[in-house]
N, C-alpha and C positions, 0 to 999 in steps of 0.2 A: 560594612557600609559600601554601598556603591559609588566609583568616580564622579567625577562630575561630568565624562562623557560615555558612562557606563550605556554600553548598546549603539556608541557611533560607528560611523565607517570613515578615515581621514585620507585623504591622499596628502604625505607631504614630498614636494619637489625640491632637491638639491638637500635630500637625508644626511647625506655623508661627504658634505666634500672635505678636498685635499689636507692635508693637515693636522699634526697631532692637537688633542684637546679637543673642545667641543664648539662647534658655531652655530650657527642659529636653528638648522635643519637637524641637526642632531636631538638637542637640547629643545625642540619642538616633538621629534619624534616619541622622545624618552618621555617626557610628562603627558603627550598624549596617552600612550600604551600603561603609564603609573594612575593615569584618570579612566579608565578602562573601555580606550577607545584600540579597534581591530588597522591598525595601521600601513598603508602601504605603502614603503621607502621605496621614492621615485629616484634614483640616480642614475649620471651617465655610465659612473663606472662600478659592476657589479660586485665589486670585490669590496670596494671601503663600504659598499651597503650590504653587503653577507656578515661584515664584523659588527658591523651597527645590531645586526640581526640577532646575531648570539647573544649581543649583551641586552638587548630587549628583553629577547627570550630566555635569560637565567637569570631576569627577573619575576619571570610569571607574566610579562606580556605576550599578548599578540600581534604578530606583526610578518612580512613577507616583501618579498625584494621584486622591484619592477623595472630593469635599466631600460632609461627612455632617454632618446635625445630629442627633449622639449621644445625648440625649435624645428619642428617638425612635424607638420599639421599629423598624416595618418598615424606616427609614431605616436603620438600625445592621443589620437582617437584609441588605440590601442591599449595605451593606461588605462584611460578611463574602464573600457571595457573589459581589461584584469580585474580589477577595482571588483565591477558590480559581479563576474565569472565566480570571481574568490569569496567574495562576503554579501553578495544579495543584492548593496545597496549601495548607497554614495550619501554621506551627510556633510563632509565637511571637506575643503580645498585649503591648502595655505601654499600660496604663492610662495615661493623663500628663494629662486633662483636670480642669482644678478651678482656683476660684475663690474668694477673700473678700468676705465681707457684713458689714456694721457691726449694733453690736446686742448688749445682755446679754439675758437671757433675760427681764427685763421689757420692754426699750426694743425689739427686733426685731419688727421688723412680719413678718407670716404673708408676705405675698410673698417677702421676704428667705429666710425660712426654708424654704418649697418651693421655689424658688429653688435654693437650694442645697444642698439633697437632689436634687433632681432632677440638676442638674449633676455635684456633685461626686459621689455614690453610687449612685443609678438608673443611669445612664449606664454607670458599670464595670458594672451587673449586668446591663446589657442586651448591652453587649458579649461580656461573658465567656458569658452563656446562648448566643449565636451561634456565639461560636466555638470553643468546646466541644468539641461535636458532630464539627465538621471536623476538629479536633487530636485528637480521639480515631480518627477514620477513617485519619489520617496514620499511626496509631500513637504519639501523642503530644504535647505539646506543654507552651508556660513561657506563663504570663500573670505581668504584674508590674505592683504596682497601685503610684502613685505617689500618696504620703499626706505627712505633716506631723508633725512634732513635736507641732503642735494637736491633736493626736487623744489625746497621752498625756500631757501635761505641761500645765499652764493658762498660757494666752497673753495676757499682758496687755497689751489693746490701749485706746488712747482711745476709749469708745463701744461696748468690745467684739466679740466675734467671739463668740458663742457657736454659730450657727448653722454656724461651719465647722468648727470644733471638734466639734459633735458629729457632724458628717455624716465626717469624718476618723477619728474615731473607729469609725463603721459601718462604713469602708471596712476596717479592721481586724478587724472580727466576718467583714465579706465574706471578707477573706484567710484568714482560717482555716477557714470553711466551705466554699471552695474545693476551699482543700489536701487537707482532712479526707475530703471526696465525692469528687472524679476522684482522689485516688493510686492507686488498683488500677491507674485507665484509665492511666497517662503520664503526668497531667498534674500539674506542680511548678506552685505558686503563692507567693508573695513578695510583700513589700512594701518599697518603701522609705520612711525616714522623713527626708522631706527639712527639713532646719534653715534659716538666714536668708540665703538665696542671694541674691543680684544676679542680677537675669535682665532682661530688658526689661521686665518688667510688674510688677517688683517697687513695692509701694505705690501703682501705678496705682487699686486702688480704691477705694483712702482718698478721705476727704473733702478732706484737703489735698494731693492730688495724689503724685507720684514722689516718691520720697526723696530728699531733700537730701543735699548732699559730708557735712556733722554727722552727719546720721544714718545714711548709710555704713560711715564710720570709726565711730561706737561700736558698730554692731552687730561688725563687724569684731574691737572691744578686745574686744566680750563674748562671743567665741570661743574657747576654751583652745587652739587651735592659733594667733592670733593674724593667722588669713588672711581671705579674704572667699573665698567658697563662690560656684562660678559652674555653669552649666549643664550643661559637662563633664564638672564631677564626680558630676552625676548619670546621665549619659549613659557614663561609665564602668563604676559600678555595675550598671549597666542591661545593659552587654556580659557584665559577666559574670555574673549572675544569667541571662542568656539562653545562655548558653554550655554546652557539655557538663561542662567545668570544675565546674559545680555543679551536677551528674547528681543527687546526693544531700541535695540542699536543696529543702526545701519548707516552706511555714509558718514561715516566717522573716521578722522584719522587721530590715533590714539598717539602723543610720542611715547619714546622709549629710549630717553637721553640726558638723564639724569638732570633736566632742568635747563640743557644747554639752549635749545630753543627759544627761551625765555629770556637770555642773560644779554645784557650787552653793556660793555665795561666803555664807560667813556674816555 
């Protein structure tokens, strides 16, 4: 039987980062190419996406290495253009790069804050203006921006986050301006909103380093489904918002947080 994106073409952005275990771009990559879509792992650094690569490929996917520094208009023009050189076409985008910075809106120093606008929100628009173009010449395409509960709910962090919060939140204005301008052309836009996942980089850029086993298990308790959210299940999400399955979705932000969105303990 064929995948469920038997004959796609995907770019996914931030394939392989830092970290043992699997995060979102991984565990995106790996179900696209198991759904038998021709995948091409966008990373800065070409080495954690060569290993990604092998393990793709001795499973019987397709897949190839594209190191791009996404914040970078002609660099990201150049993706795209691997993309359509290597497999014809361009069907499917998933946004997946982004980062936290410390900082309320007094304490955040300016670098932190272009910093990450440029990472977490320039970057999807420099993608999405690239690939566009191609997925409209295909007859269409899905781009799917991966965002945060920070974007819609206040994240209370030590020291603050305010600068990714509101760049999360842009990426939300993005999604819908998207969706709103190509639907004539084919092209579905989505978001998802990812909650307090375990991933390899989780808490990596705090000042006190990776999360501790403590602070695992409470994020975990303060879950209304009572699990810990891993990389999969964004990567899940991910198949099917790229799928035909949801032909008729667009402008949608899906969560992806075991319910946490929802909850509020008085």
């Amino acid at each position: 039987m064929p995948g469920r994106l038997a004959g796609k073409v995907a770019i996914v952005t931030g394939a392989a980062l830092r970290g043992e275990g699997v995060g979102t771009g991984k565990a995106t990559a790996i179900l696209f190419a198991r759904e038998g879509a021709k995948v091409l792992l966008v990373n800065r650094s070409a080495s954690r996406a060569q290993e990604l690569q092998r393990e793709i490929e001795q499973e019987g996917g397709e897949c190839s290495v594209c190191p791009t520094d996404i914040t970078n208009a002609s660099e990201v023009e150049r993706m795209v253009d691997t993309a359509i050189r290597r497999y014809g076409k361009l069907d499917i985008l998933v946004n997946n790069v982004g980062y936290g910075g410390p900082g309320t809106v007094v304490t955040v120093t300016e670098e932190v804050w272009d910093n990450q606008m440029n990472v977490n929100l320039k970057s999807m628009m420099w993608c999405s203006k690239y690939s566009i173009p191609r997925m409209i010449a295909s007859g269409g395409g899905v781009i799917i921006n991966v965002s945060s509960l920070a974007g819609i709910v206040a994240a209370r962090r030590p020291g603050g986050l305010v600068a990714y919060a509101a760049s999360k939140a842009g990426v939300h204005g993005l999604t819908l301006s998207m969706a709103a301008d190509f639907a004539a052309d084919g092209i579905r836009v989505n978001c998802l909103l990812v909650g307090t996942l375990y991933t390899p980089v989780a808490g990596a850029y705090r000042a006190t380093g990776p999360l501790t086993d403590e602070e695992r298990e409470r994020r975990r308790r303060a879950v209304p489904l009572q699990t810990e959210g891993t990389g999969w299940d964004v990567g899940w999400a991910a198949v099917y918002l790229a799928s035909d399955e949801a032909r008729w979705i667009t402008g949608a932000f899906l969560p992806v947080d075991g319910g946490l969105m929802m909850f509020h303990e008085a």
